[in-house]
Phi, psi and omega in degrees: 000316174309319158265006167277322174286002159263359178275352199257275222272348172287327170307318183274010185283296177298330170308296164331319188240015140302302210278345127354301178301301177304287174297346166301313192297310177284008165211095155253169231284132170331083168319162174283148174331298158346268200288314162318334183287310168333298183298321188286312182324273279253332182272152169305155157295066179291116171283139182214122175320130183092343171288184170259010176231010160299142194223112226271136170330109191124333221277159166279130165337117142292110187294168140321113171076030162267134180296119187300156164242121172291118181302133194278162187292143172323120180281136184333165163259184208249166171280335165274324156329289181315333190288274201321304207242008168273344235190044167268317179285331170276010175250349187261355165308306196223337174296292168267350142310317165320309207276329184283335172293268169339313191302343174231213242272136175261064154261201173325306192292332203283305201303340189288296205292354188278318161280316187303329190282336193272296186269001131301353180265322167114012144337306188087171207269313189289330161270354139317286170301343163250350156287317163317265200323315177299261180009299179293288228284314171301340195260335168272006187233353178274325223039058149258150179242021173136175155088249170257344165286333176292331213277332192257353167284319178297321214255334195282328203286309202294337169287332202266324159311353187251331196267005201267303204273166178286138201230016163312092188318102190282154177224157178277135169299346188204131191084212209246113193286156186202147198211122178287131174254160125195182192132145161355149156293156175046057161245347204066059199273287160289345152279347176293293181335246195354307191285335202278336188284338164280303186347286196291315146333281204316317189273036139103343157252155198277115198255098194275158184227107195255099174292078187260023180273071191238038141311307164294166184251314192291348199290327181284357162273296180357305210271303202299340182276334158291318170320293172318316189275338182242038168033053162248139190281132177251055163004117173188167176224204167344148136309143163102352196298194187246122161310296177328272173002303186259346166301305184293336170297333195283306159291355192263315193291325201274322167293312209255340168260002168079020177310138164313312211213141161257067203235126178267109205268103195257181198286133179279087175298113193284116172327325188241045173268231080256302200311324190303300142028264163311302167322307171319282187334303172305315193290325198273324183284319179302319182292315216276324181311282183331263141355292174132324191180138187249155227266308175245129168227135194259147178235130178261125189239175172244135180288336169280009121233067173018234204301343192269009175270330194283336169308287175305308170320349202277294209298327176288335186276351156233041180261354216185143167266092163304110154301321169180176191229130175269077199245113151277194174067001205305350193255026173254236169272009175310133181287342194079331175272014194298313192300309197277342161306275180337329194257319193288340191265335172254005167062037206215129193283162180246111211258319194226162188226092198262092204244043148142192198279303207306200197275322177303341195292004172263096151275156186263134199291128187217109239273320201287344169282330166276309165316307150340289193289329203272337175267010212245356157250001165296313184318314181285314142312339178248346168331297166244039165251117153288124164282149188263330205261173184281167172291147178299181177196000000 
């Protein structure tokens, strides 16, 4: 009997100071200052990706109660930086194919491909051939046989094509300069307006927005919310209104407040409307009454559709004196040869560039920076494969 109740009380002694155990491990007891501070000097660091106490490998300690230092802001890019790293899918569109081609042998076959790589690029066929041809004929009175030399012969012919036009925004010396915005819906007519007008704030002149889009019901809050984001004043009347009309409301406002800049924003016109057209043509006449003269009229094309952008260029030049040309989207999937179409069959500079979404994304087109950039990894690729082959004959 005796021992069974002491086997009774050792058993419930160890249950106790099991279950003793368990709650230590699972609460265990506050340290003292001392000994935590040890411990912590003595555990690793774990970095957990995406927190705010990540520290990247290398970075210096910060003590407790050390005064923060502020990270300096990211530095600009320069404009041909931005050419260069905007104008990655168009350099892999045209650049390096050009550049792979040039990389072996200049015979026949290379120069056909050489053309087929030019007018898939949105070049055009006739301006192809003649590129080609001006091409052949230098490599063959230089005796280059390839490589980085053809490839730098090729980028000089393509700078004398670009370098040629004025591609300089006008302004009036004195009074209130206007500028025609047009072109097609889902070209970016109106976010190009917008952005070009923070642009011009940002340097410091006062910018009126003449809403004569008034086809669309959405276009004038469009054009007014961008005004609010680039501190431009916005002009607009009714949906349905007479473009002409708020072209002229637009000038009276712009004029009578001493603005710098005018720019009027017309209905995005289909080429082969003639009445729509005609309307533009009425909107150019009234600003010219007015005014005196319209200083610029820009035509916004979209760079992703190649030849058929040069189709809409035609029609607006001749409903409108087109001046110069606004191509967005270049840093998307755009061939890049679009820009040298435009200028050798119309003979209309490409003034401005639309290299992504923010507000800052509109640069003035700078052909040695485009060229740069559309080579720029190609250049560096044939550097280093030296060619082996003969010159063509």
């Amino acid at each position: 009997m005796d021992v069974v109740i002491l086997a009774l009380v050792l058993g419930v002694l160890v249950a106790v100071v099991f279950v003793a155990l368990l709650r230590v491990r699972r609460h265990p007891p506050p340290l003292d200052e001392q000994t935590a501070e040890q411990l912590a000097d003595r555990a690793p660091t774990l970095d957990v990706p995406g927190t705010d106490a990540e520290t990247p490998a290398g970075a210096p300690q910060v003590a407790e109660g050390a005064p923060s230092v502020a990270m300096p802001p990211p530095a600009k890019l320069s404009p041909a930086e931005r050419f260069r790293t905007r104008l990655g899918r168009a350099r892999s569109g045209l650049g390096d194919a050009l550049a792979s081609i040039l990389r072996g042998r200049l015979d026949d076959d290379a120069w056909e491909e050489l053309e087929d790589s030019l007018i898939a690029a949105d070049v055009g066929v006739e301006a192809t051939l003649e590129l080609v041809a001006g091409l052949r004929e230098r490599v063959r009175a230089e005796h280059i046989r390839g490589g980085p030399e053809a490839l730098a012969l090729l980028k000089e012919i393509l700078r004398l094509e670009l370098g040629v036009a004025d591609r300089s925004l006008r302004w009036r010396d004195d009074g209130t300069t206007v500028w025609l915005i047009t072109g097609v819906n889902g070209t970016g007519k109106t976010t190009s307006i917008g952005k070009i007008a923070a642009r011009e704030t940002a340097a410091g002149r006062t910018v009126v927005l003449a809403a004569a889009d008034t086809f669309r019901a959405a276009a004038a809050d469009q054009l007014e919310r961008w005004g609010e984001r680039a501190s431009a004043r916005v002009v607009r009347q009714e949906s349905g209104a007479d473009p002409a009309a708020v072209a002229f409301d637009g000038w009276s406002a712009a004029s009578s407040s001493g603005a710098d800049l005018l720019m009027v924003d017309t209905a995005g016109r289909l080429q082969n409307k003639r009445a729509l057209m005609d309307e533009l043509g009425k909107v150019e006449r009234v600003l010219d009454r007015e005014a005196g003269h319209v200083d610029e009229v820009l035509l916004v094309l979209d760079a992703t559709t190649g030849q058929n952008g040069l189709s809409q260029a035609s029609a607006f030049a001749e409903a409108v004196d087109v001046s110069g040309v606004v191509l967005t989207k270049l840093d998307s999937t755009a061939k890049g040869g679009i820009v040298i179409a435009i200028q050798r069959q119309l003979g209309i500079p490409v003034k401005l560039v639309g290299l992504g979404e923010d507000i800052d994304d509109l640069a003035t087109f700078d052909p040695d920076a485009f060229v740069d950039a559309l080579f720029a990894q190609a250049t560096q690729d044939v550097s280093i494969e030296q060619p082996t082959a003969t010159e063509d004959r």
